[in-house]
C-alpha positions as CSV (number, residue, x, y, z in Angstrom):
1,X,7.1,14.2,-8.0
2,X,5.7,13.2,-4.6
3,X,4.3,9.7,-3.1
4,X,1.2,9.4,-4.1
5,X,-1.2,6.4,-4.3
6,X,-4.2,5.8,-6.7
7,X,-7.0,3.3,-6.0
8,X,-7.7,0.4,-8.5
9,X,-10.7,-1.4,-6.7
10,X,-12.2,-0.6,-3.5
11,X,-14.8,-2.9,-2.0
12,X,-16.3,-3.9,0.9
13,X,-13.4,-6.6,2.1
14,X,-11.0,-5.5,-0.4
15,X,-9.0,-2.6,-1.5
16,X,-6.1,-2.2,-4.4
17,X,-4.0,0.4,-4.9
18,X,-0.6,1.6,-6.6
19,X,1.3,3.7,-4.9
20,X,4.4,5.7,-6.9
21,X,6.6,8.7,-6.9
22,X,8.8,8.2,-4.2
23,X,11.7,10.6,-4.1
24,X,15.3,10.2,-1.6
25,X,13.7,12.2,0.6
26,X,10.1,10.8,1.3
27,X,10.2,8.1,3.8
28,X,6.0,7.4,4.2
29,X,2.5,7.5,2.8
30,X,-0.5,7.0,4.7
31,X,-3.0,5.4,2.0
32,X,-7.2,5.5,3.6
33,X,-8.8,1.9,3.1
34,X,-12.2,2.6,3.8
35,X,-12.4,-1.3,4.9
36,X,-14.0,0.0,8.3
37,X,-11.9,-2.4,9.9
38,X,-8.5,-4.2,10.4
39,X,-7.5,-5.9,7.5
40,X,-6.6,-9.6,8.3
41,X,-4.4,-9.7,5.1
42,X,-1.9,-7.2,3.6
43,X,0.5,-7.9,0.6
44,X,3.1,-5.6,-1.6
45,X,4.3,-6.1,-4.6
46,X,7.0,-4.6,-7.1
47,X,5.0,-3.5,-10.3
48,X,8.6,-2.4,-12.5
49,X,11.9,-4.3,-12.4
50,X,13.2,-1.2,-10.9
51,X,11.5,-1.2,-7.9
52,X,13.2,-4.2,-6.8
53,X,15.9,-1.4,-5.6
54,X,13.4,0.0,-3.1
55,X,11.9,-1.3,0.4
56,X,9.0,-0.9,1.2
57,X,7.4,-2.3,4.3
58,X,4.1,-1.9,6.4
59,X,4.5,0.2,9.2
60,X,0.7,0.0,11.0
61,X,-2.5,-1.1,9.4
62,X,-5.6,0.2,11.3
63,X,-9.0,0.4,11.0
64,X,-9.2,3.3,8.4
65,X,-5.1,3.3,7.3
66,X,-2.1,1.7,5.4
67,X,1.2,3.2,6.3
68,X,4.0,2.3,4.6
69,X,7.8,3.4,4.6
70,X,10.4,3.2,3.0
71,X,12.7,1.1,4.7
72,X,15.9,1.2,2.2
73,X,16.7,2.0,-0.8
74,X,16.2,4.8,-3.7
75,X,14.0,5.7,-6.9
76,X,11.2,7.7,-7.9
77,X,10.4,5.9,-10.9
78,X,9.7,2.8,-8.9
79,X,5.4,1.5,-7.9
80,X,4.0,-1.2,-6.3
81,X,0.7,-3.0,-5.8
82,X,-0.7,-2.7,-2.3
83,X,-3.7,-5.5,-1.4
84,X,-5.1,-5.5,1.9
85,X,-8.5,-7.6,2.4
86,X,-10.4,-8.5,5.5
87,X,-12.4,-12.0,5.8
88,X,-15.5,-12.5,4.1
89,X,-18.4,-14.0,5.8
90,X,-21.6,-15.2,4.6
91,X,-22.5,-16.6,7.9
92,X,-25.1,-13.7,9.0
């Protein structure tokens, strides 16, 4: 099974997704945003005990993409959340 991510909400200043399926030998993903611009906030977290095992850090967040690697570790049964938002203004 490869890395692969799914997307849970996508919004205008927000955007969810799960990201599973790593195997030994993968090492990134690049994961499209569609925020249209730099995410001021970016967060990970371990969805199965299992993925505790696993690290998993951002490499670059542009304007368009996540990247994330995998820094450490090993299992292909392990996810994680991924939530990267960018400010909200209702100043016009």
């Amino acid at each position: 099974m490869a890395v692969g991510s799914a997307t849970n909400y996508q919004g205008q200043n927000l955007f969810i997704c799960t990201v599973s399926g790593w195997t030994n030998a993968e090492t990134t993903i690049t994961i499209p945003h569609g925020l249209g611009a730099v995410p001021l906030s970016a967060i990970i977290t371990p969805l199965l005990m299992s993925a505790g095992t696993l690290a998993v850090g951002f490499t670059t967040i542009d304007a368009t993409n996540i990247v994330l690697t995998k820094v450490a570790g090993t299992g292909a049964e392990t996810s994680s959340r991924v939530v990267v938002s960018r400010p909200h203004s209702i100043v016009g």
